[in-house]
C-alpha positions in Angstrom: -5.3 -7.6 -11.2 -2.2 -6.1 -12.2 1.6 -7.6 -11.7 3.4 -5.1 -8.9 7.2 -5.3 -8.5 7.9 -6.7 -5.0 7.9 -3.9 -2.1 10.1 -3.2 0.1 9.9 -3.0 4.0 8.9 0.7 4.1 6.9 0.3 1.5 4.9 -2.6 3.0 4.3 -0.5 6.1 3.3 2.3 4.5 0.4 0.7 2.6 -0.3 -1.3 5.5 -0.8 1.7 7.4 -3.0 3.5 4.4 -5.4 0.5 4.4 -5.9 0.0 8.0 -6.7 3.4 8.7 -9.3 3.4 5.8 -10.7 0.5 7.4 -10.7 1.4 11.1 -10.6 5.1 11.3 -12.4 6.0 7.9 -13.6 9.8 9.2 -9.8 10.5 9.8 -8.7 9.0 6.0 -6.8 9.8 3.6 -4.0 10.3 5.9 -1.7 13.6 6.2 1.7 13.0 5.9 2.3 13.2 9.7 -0.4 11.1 10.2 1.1 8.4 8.1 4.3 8.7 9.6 2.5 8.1 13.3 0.6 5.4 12.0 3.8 4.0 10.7 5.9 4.3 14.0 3.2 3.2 16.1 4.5 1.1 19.1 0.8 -1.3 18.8 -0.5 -3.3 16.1 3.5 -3.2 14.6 6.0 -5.7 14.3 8.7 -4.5 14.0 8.5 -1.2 15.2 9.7 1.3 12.8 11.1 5.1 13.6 11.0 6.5 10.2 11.0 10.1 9.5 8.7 12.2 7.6 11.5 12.2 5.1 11.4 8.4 5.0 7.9 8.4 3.8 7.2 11.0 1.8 9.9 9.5 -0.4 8.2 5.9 -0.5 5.0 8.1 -1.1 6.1 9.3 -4.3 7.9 6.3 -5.2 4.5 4.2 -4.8 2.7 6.8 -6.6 4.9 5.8 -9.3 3.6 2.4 -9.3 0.0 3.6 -8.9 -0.2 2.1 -5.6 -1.1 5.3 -3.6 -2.2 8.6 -4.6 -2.5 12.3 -3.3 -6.4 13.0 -2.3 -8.0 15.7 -5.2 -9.3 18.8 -3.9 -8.1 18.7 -0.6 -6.7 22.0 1.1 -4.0 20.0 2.9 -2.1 17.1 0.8 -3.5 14.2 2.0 -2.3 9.8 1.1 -4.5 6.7 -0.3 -3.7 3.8 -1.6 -5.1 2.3 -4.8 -5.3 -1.7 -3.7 -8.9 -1.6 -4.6 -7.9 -0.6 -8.6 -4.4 -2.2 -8.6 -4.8 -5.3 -6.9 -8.5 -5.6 -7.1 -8.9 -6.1 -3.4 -11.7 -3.9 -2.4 -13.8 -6.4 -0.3 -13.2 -5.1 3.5 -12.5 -9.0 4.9 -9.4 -9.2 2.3 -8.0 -5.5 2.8 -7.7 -6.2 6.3 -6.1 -9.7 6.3 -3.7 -8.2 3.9 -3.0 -4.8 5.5 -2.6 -7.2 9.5 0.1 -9.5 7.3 1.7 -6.5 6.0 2.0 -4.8 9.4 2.7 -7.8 11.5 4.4 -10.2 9.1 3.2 -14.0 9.1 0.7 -15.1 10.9 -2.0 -17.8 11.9 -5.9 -17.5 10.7 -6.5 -17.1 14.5 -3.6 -14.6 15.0 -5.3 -12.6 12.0 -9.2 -13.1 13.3 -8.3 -11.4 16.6 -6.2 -9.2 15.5 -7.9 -7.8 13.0 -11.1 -6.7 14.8 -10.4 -2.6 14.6 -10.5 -2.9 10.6 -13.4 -5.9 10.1 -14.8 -8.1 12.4 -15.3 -12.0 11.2 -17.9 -13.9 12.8 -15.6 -17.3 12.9 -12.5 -18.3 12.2 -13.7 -20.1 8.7 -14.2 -16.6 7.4 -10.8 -15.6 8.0 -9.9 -19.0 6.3 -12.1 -18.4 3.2 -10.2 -14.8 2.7 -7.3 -16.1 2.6 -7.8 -18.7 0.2 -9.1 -16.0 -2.6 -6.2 -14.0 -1.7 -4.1 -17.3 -2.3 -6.3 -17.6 -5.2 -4.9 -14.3 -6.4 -1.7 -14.5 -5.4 -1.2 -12.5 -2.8 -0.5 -14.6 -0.3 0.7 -18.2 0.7 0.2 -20.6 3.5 3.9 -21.6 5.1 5.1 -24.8 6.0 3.9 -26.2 10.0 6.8 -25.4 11.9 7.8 -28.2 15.0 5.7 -27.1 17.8 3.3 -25.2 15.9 -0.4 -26.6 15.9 -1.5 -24.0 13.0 -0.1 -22.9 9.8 0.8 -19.6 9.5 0.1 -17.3 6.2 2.4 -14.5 4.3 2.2 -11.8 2.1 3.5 -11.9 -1.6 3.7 -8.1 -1.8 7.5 -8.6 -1.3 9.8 -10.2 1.5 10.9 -9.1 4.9 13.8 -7.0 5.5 15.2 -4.0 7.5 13.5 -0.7 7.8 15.9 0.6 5.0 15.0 4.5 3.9 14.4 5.4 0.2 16.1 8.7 -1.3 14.8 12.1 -0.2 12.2 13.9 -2.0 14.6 16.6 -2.6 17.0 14.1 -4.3 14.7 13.1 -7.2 15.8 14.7 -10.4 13.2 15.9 -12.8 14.4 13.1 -15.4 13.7 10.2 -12.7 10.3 11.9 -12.0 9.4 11.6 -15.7 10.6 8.3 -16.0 8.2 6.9 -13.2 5.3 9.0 -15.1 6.0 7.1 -18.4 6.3 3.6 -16.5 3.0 4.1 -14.6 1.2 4.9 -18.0 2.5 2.2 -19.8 1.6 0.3 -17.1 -1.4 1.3 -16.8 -2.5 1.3 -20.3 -1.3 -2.5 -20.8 -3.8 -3.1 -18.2 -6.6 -2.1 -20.2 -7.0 -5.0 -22.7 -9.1 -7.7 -20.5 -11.5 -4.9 -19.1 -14.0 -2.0 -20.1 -11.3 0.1 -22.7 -13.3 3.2 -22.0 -13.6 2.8 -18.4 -9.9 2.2 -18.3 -8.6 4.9 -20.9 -10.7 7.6 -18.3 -9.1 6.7 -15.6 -5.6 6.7 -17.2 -6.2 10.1 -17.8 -7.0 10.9 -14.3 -3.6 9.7 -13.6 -1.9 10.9 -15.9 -3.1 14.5 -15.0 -2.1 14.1 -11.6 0.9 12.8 -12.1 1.8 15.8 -14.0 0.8 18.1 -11.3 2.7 16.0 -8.8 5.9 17.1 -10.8 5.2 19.7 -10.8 5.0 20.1 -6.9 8.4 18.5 -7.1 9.9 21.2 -9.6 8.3 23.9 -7.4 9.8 22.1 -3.9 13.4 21.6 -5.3 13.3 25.4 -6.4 12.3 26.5 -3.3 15.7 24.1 -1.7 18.5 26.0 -4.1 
């Protein structure tokens, strides 16, 4: 598992969003940009609920592609969103991706809270299972079990992707300079390649250069939309 920097609000919701539809609606993933922007201001299954505009994601988008934490779909006709939790995070069991992506989306909860709520993306047959994921995840760090409030009969659980705060919007696609763009490239390989010492070399070193290929023609989508803007 590699270290991410902590996300913020947008962010969260925005790879909440990616993972639950994976999970619940796997015919209809990756996502579109519009359809990641409805899934983000949906009035269910949210808390808050966000209004964000197309704008407002597509510039998390690129800013977690940076990070390696979602990626553009190869070979599709339309552009189309995943998210790499599976490679980054090493979550790619179905029981954690869901706790994770319902305590993204929804914020703190109890193991009950998450059991019920979580049906759409994986069902768990008793509450123990829901209990068991979110030990490993605690096990992993990526999430914690809070403090019994007064009145409360069950503990509730977080995420340690980052903390909770506003919906606040990121800076417009059209607003990234060519020099930030290649900065982010050069940080997601270094990144990437530091990752590579504890596992197969060759394995890794393939799939840096996967990434490193599409991160050059995602500039280069970015040159050709800021031309098209002057």
């Amino acid at each position: 598992m590699t270290a991410i920097r902590p996300l913020d609000a947008v962010e969260q919701r925005v790879i909440g969003c990616l993972v639950e539809k994976e999970l619940s609606t796997p015919d209809a993933y990756p996502l579109t940009l519009n359809a990641l922007v409805a899934a983000c201001n949906q009035t269910t299954n949210r808390e808050p609920v966000a209004h964000l505009s197309p704008e407002d994601v597509e510039s998390t988008l690129h800013r977690l592609m940076g990070d390696l934490l979602v990626w553009r779909d190869r070979g599709a006709r339309a552009l189309k969103w995943k998210h790499s939790l599976d490679e980054k995070l090493g979550v790619g069991e179905p029981a954690s991706k869901a706790v994770l992506a319902e305590l993204l989306l929804r914020g703190a909860q109890t193991p009950g809270e998450l059991r019920s709520r979580s049906t759409r993306m994986h069902e768990f047959a008793e509450l123990g299972g829901v209990e068991e994921t979110l030990r490993s995840l605690a096990g992993r760090r990526l999430v914690e079990e809070l403090p019994r409030q007064p009145g409360q009969k069950e503990r509730r659980w977080r995420h340690l992707l980052g903390s909770g705060g506003t919906f606040e919007t990121g800076p417009r696609v059209s607003d990234v300079t060519e020099s930030e763009t290649e900065v982010a490239t050069t940080a997601a390989v270094a990144s990437a390649g530091g990752a590579a010492s504890g596992d197969d070399l060759r394995s890794r070193l393939e799939r840096l250069e996967r990434r490193v290929e599409e991160l050059a023609r995602e500039l280069e989508l970015l040159r050709e939309s800021r031309s098209s803007l002057q």
